[in-house]
C-alpha positions as CSV (number, residue, x, y, z in Angstrom):
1,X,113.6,66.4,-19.1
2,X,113.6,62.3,-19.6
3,X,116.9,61.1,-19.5
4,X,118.7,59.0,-22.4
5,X,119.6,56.1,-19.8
6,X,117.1,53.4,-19.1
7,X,116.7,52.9,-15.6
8,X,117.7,56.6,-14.0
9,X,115.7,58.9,-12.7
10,X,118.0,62.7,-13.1
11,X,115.2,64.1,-11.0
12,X,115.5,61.7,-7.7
13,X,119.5,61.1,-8.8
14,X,118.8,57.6,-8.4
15,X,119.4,54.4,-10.3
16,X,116.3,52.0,-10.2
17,X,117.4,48.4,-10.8
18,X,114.6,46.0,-12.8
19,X,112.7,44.4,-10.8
20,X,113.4,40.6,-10.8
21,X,110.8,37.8,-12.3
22,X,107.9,37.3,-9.7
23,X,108.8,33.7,-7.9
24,X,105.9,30.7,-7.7
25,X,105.2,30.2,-4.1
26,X,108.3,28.1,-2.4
27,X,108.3,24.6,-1.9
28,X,108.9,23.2,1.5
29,X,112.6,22.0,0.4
30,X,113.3,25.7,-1.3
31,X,112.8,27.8,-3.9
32,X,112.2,25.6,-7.6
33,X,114.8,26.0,-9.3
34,X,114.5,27.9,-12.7
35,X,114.9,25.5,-15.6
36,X,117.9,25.9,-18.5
37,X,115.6,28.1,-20.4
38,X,114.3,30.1,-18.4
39,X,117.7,31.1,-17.3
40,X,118.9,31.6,-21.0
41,X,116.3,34.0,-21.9
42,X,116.9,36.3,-18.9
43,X,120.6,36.4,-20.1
44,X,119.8,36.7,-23.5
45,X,117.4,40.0,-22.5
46,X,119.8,41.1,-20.0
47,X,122.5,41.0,-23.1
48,X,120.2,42.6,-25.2
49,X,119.4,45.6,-22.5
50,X,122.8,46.2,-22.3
51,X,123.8,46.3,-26.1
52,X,120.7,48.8,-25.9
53,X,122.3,51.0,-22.8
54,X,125.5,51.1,-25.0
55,X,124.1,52.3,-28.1
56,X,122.1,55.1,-26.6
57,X,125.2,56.0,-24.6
58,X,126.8,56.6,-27.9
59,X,124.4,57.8,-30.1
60,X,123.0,60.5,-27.2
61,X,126.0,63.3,-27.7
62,X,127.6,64.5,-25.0
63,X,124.5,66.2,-22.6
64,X,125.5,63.8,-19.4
65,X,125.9,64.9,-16.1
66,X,127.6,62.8,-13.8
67,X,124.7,61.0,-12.2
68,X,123.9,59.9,-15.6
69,X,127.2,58.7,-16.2
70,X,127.3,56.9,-12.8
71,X,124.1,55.0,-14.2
72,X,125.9,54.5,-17.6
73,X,128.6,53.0,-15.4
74,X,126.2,50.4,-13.6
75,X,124.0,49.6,-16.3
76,X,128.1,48.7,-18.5
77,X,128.6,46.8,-15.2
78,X,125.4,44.6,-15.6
79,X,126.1,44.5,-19.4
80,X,129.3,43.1,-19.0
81,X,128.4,40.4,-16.1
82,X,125.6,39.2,-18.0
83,X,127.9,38.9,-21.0
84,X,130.5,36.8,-18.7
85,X,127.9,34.9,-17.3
86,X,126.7,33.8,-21.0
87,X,130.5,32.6,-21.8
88,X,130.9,30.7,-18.6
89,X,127.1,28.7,-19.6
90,X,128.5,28.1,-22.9
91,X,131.8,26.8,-21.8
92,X,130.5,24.4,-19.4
93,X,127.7,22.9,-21.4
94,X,130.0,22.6,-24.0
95,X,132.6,20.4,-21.4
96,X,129.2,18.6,-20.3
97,X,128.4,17.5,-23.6
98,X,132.4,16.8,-24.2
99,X,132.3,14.3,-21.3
100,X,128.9,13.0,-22.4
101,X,129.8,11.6,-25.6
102,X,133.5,10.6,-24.7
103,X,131.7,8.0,-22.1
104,X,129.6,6.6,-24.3
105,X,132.2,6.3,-27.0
């Protein structure tokens, strides 16, 4: 039986978690950093997943057992960070380009 929630496995009652983005090699002074982007298309596909999780959750009936709804639970948790996240990016590069233009004006 394949389970309506991306991400869980009802046979080993586990969550899996995505793997994160393979890194380049680090540089002596760190990690690179990941450009503006970058970062806004992992947000944008996490957002994306998560609007995905939600509409299976509702579309799927009522056939969950409480693993699954544990998984629901994270994946709403990841949805909802990633959703946060986005609003605080937006907020400060709006304030960035605020202060940008009132210096130069």
């Amino acid at each position: 039986m394949s389970s309506p929630i991306a991400g869980f496995s009802p046979e080993a009652r586990v969550f899996v978690a995505p793997s994160p983005p393979a890194a380049s090699s680090p540089s002596p002074a760190g990690p690179p950093a990941p450009d503006f982007r970058r970062v806004l298309e992992r947000i944008g596909r996490e957002v994306d997943s998560g609007e995905a999780l939600v509409k299976r959750a509702l579309t799927g009936g009522a056939g969950a057992d409480a693993a699954e709804l544990i998984a629901l639970q994270a994946g709403i948790y990841r949805y909802t960070e990633a959703v946060d996240l986005a609003s605080k990016l937006v907020d400060r590069v709006g304030s960035a380009v605020r202060t940008t233009l009132q210096s130069q004006g």
